[in-house]
N, C-alpha and C positions, 0 to 999 in steps of 0.2 A: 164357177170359177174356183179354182185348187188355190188355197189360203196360201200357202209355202211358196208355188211356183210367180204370182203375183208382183209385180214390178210398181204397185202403187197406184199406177196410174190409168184416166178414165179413158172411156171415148166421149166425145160429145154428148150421145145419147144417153150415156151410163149417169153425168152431169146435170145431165136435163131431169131424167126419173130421180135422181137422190136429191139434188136441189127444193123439187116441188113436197119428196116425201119429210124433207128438214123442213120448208116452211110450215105445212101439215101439223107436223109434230110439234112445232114452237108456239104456233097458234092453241094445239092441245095442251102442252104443258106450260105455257107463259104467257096464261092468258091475259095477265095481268100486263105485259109489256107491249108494244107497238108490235105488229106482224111484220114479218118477212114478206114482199112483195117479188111476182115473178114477172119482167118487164120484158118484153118481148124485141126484138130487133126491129129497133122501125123501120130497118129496111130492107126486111121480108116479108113476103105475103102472109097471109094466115093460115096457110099449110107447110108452113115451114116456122112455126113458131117455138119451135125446142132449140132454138136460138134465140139467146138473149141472159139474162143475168140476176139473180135476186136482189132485192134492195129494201134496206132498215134505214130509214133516213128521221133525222133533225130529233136524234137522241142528244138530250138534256145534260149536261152536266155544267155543275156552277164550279166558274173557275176561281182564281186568286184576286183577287182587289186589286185596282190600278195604282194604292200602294203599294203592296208586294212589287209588280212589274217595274213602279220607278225604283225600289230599295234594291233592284236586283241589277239598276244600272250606275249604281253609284259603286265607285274606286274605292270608298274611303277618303277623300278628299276634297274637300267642299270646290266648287267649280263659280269662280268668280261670275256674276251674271247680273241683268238689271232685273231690279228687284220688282216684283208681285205684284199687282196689283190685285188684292184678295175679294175686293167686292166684283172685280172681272171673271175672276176663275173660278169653275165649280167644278169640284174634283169628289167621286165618290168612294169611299171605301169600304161600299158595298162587293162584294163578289159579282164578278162577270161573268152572263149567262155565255157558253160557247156549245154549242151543236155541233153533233157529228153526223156524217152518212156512212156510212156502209154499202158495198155491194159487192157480189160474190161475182166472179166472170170467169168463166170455162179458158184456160190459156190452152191455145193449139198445140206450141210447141211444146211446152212442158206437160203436155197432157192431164193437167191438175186444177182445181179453184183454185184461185188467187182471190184474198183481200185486196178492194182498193178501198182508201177510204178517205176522208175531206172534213177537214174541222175550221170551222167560224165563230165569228162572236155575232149575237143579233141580228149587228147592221149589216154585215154580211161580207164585213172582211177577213178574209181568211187567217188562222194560226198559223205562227212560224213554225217549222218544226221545230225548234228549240221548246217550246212551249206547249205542243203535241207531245213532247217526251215526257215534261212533268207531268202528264194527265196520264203515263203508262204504271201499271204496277211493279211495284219494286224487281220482281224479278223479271220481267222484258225489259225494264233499264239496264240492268246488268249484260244482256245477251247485245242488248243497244250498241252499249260501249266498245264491246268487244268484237264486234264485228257491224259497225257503223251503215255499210253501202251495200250489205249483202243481207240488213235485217230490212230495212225501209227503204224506198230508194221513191223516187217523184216519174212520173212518166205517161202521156198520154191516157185517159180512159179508152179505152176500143170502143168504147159504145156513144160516149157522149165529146170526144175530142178537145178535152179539157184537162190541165194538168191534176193529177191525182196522187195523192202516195197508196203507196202499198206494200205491202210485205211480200217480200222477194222468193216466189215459187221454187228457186233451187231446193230446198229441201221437203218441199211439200210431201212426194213420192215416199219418201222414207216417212213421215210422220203418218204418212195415209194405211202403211204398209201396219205400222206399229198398233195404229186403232183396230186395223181390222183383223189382227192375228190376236190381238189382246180380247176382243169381244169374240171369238172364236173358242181364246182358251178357256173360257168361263163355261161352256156349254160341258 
Protein backbone atom coordinates (compact mmCIF):
# COMPACT_ATOMS: atom_id res chain seq x y z
CA UNK A 1 0.00 0.00 0.00
CA UNK A 2 1.67 3.66 -1.26
CA UNK A 3 1.64 5.78 2.16
CA UNK A 4 0.58 9.21 0.01
CA UNK A 5 -1.89 7.68 -2.32
CA UNK A 6 -4.05 6.07 0.89
CA UNK A 7 -7.47 7.26 1.62
CA UNK A 8 -7.35 6.00 5.37
CA UNK A 9 -9.52 3.65 4.95
CA UNK A 10 -9.81 -0.38 5.61
CA UNK A 11 -11.51 -3.30 4.00
CA UNK A 12 -12.89 -5.67 6.45
CA UNK A 13 -10.11 -8.08 6.17
CA UNK A 14 -7.47 -5.31 6.51
CA UNK A 15 -9.79 -4.76 10.18
CA UNK A 16 -9.86 -8.17 11.07
CA UNK A 17 -5.58 -8.67 10.71
CA UNK A 18 -4.88 -5.20 12.47
CA UNK A 19 -7.72 -5.68 15.17
CA UNK A 20 -6.20 -9.18 16.23
CA UNK A 21 -2.31 -7.79 15.82
CA UNK A 22 -3.66 -4.59 18.46
CA UNK A 23 -5.14 -7.03 20.81
CA UNK A 24 -1.68 -9.08 20.48
CA UNK A 25 0.27 -6.29 21.25
CA UNK A 26 -1.70 -4.91 24.24
CA UNK A 27 -1.70 -8.18 25.82
CA UNK A 28 2.39 -7.78 25.18
CA UNK A 29 2.70 -4.46 26.22
CA UNK A 30 -0.18 -4.04 29.04
CA UNK A 31 0.15 -6.76 30.56
CA UNK A 32 -0.87 -5.40 33.54
CA UNK A 33 -4.45 -4.17 32.15
CA UNK A 34 -7.48 -6.45 31.17
CA UNK A 35 -6.95 -7.92 27.26
CA UNK A 36 -8.62 -6.87 24.20
CA UNK A 37 -10.93 -9.68 23.39
CA UNK A 38 -11.86 -10.76 19.57
CA UNK A 39 -15.77 -11.64 19.55
CA UNK A 40 -16.79 -13.34 16.73
CA UNK A 41 -20.27 -12.62 14.84
CA UNK A 42 -22.77 -14.94 16.39
CA UNK A 43 -24.30 -15.10 13.38
CA UNK A 44 -21.75 -16.64 11.31
CA UNK A 45 -20.30 -19.89 11.01
CA UNK A 46 -16.75 -20.56 12.08
CA UNK A 47 -15.36 -19.93 8.63
CA UNK A 48 -16.29 -16.74 8.41
CA UNK A 49 -15.12 -15.49 11.68
CA UNK A 50 -12.99 -12.31 10.61
CA UNK A 51 -16.44 -10.97 11.38
CA UNK A 52 -17.05 -9.58 14.53
CA UNK A 53 -15.37 -6.89 16.80
CA UNK A 54 -12.85 -6.43 19.66
CA UNK A 55 -14.10 -5.90 23.27
CA UNK A 56 -12.34 -4.40 26.62
CA UNK A 57 -15.24 -4.56 29.04
CA UNK A 58 -16.19 -3.63 32.97
CA UNK A 59 -13.03 -1.21 33.08
CA UNK A 60 -13.19 0.37 36.63
CA UNK A 61 -13.21 3.67 37.26
CA UNK A 62 -14.59 5.36 40.70
CA UNK A 63 -16.69 8.11 39.92
CA UNK A 64 -17.90 11.23 42.21
CA UNK A 65 -19.97 10.76 45.44
CA UNK A 66 -23.74 10.83 45.38
CA UNK A 67 -22.98 14.11 47.09
CA UNK A 68 -21.32 15.73 44.26
CA UNK A 69 -24.29 14.36 41.86
CA UNK A 70 -27.00 15.95 44.52
CA UNK A 71 -24.59 19.44 44.73
CA UNK A 72 -24.59 19.41 41.02
CA UNK A 73 -28.58 19.58 41.18
CA UNK A 74 -29.09 22.38 43.32
CA UNK A 75 -30.05 26.07 41.84
CA UNK A 76 -28.64 27.75 44.75
CA UNK A 77 -31.95 28.04 46.40
CA UNK A 78 -32.96 25.91 49.02
CA UNK A 79 -36.22 23.98 47.59
CA UNK A 80 -39.07 23.95 50.22
CA UNK A 81 -39.74 20.01 50.86
CA UNK A 82 -40.82 17.52 53.81
CA UNK A 83 -38.24 17.12 55.87
CA UNK A 84 -35.85 13.85 56.51
CA UNK A 85 -36.33 11.61 58.18
CA UNK A 86 -32.31 10.82 58.87
CA UNK A 87 -32.62 7.40 60.57
CA UNK A 88 -34.55 6.43 57.09
CA UNK A 89 -31.97 7.49 54.74
CA UNK A 90 -28.63 6.25 54.08
CA UNK A 91 -26.78 8.32 51.79
CA UNK A 92 -22.99 7.54 51.03
CA UNK A 93 -20.29 9.85 50.24
CA UNK A 94 -18.22 7.26 49.27
CA UNK A 95 -17.23 7.57 45.33
CA UNK A 96 -19.32 5.43 42.80
CA UNK A 97 -17.83 2.52 41.33
CA UNK A 98 -18.95 3.01 37.39
CA UNK A 99 -17.69 0.65 34.52
CA UNK A 100 -17.07 0.97 31.05
CA UNK A 101 -17.01 -1.31 27.89
CA UNK A 102 -15.40 -0.75 25.07
CA UNK A 103 -15.69 -2.36 21.63
CA UNK A 104 -13.93 -1.60 18.37
CA UNK A 105 -16.54 -2.69 15.28
CA UNK A 106 -15.43 -2.46 11.58
CA UNK A 107 -18.14 0.40 10.02
CA UNK A 108 -18.98 -0.81 6.27
CA UNK A 109 -19.75 2.35 5.14
CA UNK A 110 -17.10 4.45 6.49
CA UNK A 111 -14.76 1.85 5.87
CA UNK A 112 -13.04 2.50 9.53
CA UNK A 113 -13.17 1.16 13.42
CA UNK A 114 -15.44 2.84 15.23
CA UNK A 115 -15.55 3.08 19.18
CA UNK A 116 -18.70 2.14 20.73
CA UNK A 117 -18.74 2.14 24.16
CA UNK A 118 -21.39 1.82 27.42
CA UNK A 119 -20.78 3.09 30.97
CA UNK A 120 -22.74 1.92 34.32
CA UNK A 121 -22.61 2.09 37.95
CA UNK A 122 -22.49 -1.56 39.74
CA UNK A 123 -26.09 -2.10 39.80
CA UNK A 124 -26.23 -1.77 36.34
CA UNK A 125 -27.83 1.22 35.45
CA UNK A 126 -26.48 3.01 32.91
CA UNK A 127 -24.59 6.77 32.89
CA UNK A 128 -26.12 9.81 31.49
CA UNK A 129 -24.10 11.24 29.00
CA UNK A 130 -23.85 14.25 30.85
CA UNK A 131 -21.88 12.35 33.43
CA UNK A 132 -19.76 10.15 30.71
CA UNK A 133 -18.50 13.62 29.83
CA UNK A 134 -17.06 14.48 33.21
CA UNK A 135 -15.24 10.98 33.16
CA UNK A 136 -13.59 12.59 29.61
CA UNK A 137 -10.15 14.26 29.89
CA UNK A 138 -9.96 17.74 29.63
CA UNK A 139 -9.09 17.92 26.15
CA UNK A 140 -12.05 15.66 24.58
CA UNK A 141 -14.26 18.05 26.63
CA UNK A 142 -13.20 20.86 24.79
CA UNK A 143 -13.67 19.03 21.12
CA UNK A 144 -17.20 17.82 23.11
CA UNK A 145 -18.38 21.24 23.26
CA UNK A 146 -17.55 22.24 20.12
CA UNK A 147 -18.90 19.89 18.08
CA UNK A 148 -21.58 18.01 20.46
CA UNK A 149 -23.49 15.30 17.74
CA UNK A 150 -20.61 14.83 15.41
CA UNK A 151 -18.05 13.81 18.54
CA UNK A 152 -20.44 11.16 20.50
CA UNK A 153 -23.75 10.38 19.24
CA UNK A 154 -25.89 7.10 20.89
CA UNK A 155 -27.15 4.51 18.19
CA UNK A 156 -27.71 0.82 17.95
CA UNK A 157 -24.57 -1.71 18.47
CA UNK A 158 -24.35 -3.88 15.08
CA UNK A 159 -23.62 -6.58 16.90
CA UNK A 160 -25.40 -6.68 20.04
CA UNK A 161 -28.79 -4.37 19.09
CA UNK A 162 -28.70 -2.29 22.05
CA UNK A 163 -28.36 1.43 22.44
CA UNK A 164 -24.52 2.31 22.50
CA UNK A 165 -22.54 5.56 22.16
CA UNK A 166 -19.82 6.14 20.17
CA UNK A 167 -17.50 8.39 18.64
CA UNK A 168 -18.65 9.32 15.35
CA UNK A 169 -16.42 7.58 12.36
CA UNK A 170 -16.53 10.94 10.08
CA UNK A 171 -13.28 11.73 10.83
CA UNK A 172 -11.67 8.49 11.62
CA UNK A 173 -10.06 8.25 7.61
CA UNK A 174 -8.19 11.35 8.08
CA UNK A 175 -6.82 10.45 11.70
CA UNK A 176 -5.95 6.76 10.25
CA UNK A 177 -4.22 8.63 7.40
CA UNK A 178 -2.22 10.88 9.78
CA UNK A 179 -0.93 7.69 12.10
CA UNK A 180 0.11 5.90 9.38
CA UNK A 181 2.14 8.50 7.25
CA UNK A 182 3.50 9.84 10.84
CA UNK A 183 4.95 6.06 11.59
CA UNK A 184 6.19 6.03 7.98
CA UNK A 185 8.02 9.21 8.55
CA UNK A 186 10.08 7.96 11.27
CA UNK A 187 11.66 5.09 9.33
Amino acid sequence: MEALGWDGALSSRDFYVAARAFADNWKEFNSTFPPWNWVPSPRLSQLQQQLGYLSLERICLLGSSKEDVNEENHTGEEEASEPVDNATLVESSSPQVCYYDFHIVYSDSYRVPVLYFRSYYIDGQPLALEKIEKDLPACSSKVLLESKWTFITQEEHPYLKRPWYKLHPCGTSEWMKLLFLGDNSLH
